[in-house]
VMD Tcl script that draws the C-alpha trace (Angstrom):
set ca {
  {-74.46 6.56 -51.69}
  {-71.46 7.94 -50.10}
  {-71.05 7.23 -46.40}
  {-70.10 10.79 -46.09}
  {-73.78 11.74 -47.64}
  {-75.55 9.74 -44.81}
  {-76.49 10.25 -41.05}
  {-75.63 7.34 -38.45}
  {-79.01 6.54 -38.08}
  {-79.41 5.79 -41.76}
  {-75.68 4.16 -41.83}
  {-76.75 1.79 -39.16}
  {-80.31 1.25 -41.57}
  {-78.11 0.55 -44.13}
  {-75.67 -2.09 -42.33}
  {-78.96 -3.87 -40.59}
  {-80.06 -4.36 -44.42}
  {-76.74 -5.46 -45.61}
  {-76.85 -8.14 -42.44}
  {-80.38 -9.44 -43.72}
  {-79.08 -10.43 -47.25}
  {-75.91 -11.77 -46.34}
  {-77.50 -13.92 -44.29}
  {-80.28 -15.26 -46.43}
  {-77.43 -16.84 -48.06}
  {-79.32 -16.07 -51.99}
  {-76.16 -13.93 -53.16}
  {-73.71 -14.25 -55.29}
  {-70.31 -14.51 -54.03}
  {-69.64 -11.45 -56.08}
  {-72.87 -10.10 -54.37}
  {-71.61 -11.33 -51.26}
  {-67.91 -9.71 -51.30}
  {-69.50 -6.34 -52.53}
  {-71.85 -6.16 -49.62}
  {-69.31 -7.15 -46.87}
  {-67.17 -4.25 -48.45}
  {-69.88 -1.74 -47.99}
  {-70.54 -3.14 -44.62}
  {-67.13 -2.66 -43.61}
  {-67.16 0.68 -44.81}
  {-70.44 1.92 -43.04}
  {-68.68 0.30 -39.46}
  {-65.60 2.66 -40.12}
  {-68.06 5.54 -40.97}
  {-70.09 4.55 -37.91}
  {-67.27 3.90 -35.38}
  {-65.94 7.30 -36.69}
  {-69.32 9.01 -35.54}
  {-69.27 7.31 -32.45}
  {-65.81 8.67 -31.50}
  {-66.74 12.12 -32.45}
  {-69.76 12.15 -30.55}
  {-68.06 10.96 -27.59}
  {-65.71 13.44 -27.26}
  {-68.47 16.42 -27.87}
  {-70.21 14.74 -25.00}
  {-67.40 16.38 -22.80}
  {-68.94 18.03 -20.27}
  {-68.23 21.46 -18.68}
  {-68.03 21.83 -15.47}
  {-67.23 24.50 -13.15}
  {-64.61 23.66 -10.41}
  {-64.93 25.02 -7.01}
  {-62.20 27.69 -7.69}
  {-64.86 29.26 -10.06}
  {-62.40 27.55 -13.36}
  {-64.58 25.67 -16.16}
  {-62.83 22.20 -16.51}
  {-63.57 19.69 -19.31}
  {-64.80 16.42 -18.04}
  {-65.99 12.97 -19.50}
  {-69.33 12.29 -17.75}
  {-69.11 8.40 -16.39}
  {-70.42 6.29 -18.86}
  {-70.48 2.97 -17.32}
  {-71.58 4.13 -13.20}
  {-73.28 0.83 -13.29}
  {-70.36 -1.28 -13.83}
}
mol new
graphics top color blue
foreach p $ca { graphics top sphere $p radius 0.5 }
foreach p [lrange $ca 0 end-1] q [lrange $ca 1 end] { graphics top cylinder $p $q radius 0.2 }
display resetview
């Protein structure tokens, strides 16, 4: 399946599955370099969604001069 085709959640799915046979260790090494491959792909796919989402999470907020400014909400307050 394309990764285009697939949500995050089920990208993610997919990756956790791809983890769990690589490391039983019972592949081929054929097996093996075909299902890093896809993994790598799904983390580009995934990192991709992850960017996008973040900058929709932009929020507005309206400045005390009555102008709507754009503003990243703080992610990491408990740092």
């Amino acid at each position: 399946m394309d990764s285009t085709e697939l949500t995050f959640e089920q990208a993610i799915a997919e990756l956790e599955e791809i983890v769990k046979k690589l490391e039983k260790g019972e592949l081929t090494l054929d097996e093996s370099i075909s299902c890093f491959r896809r993994g790598v792909e799904l983390t580009k796919y995934c990192s991709k969604k992850l960017d996008e989402a973040e900058r929709s999470i932009t929020m507005l907020i309206e400045g005390e001069n009555g102008v709507v400014e754009k503003e990243l909400p703080e992610l990491d307050q408990g740092r």
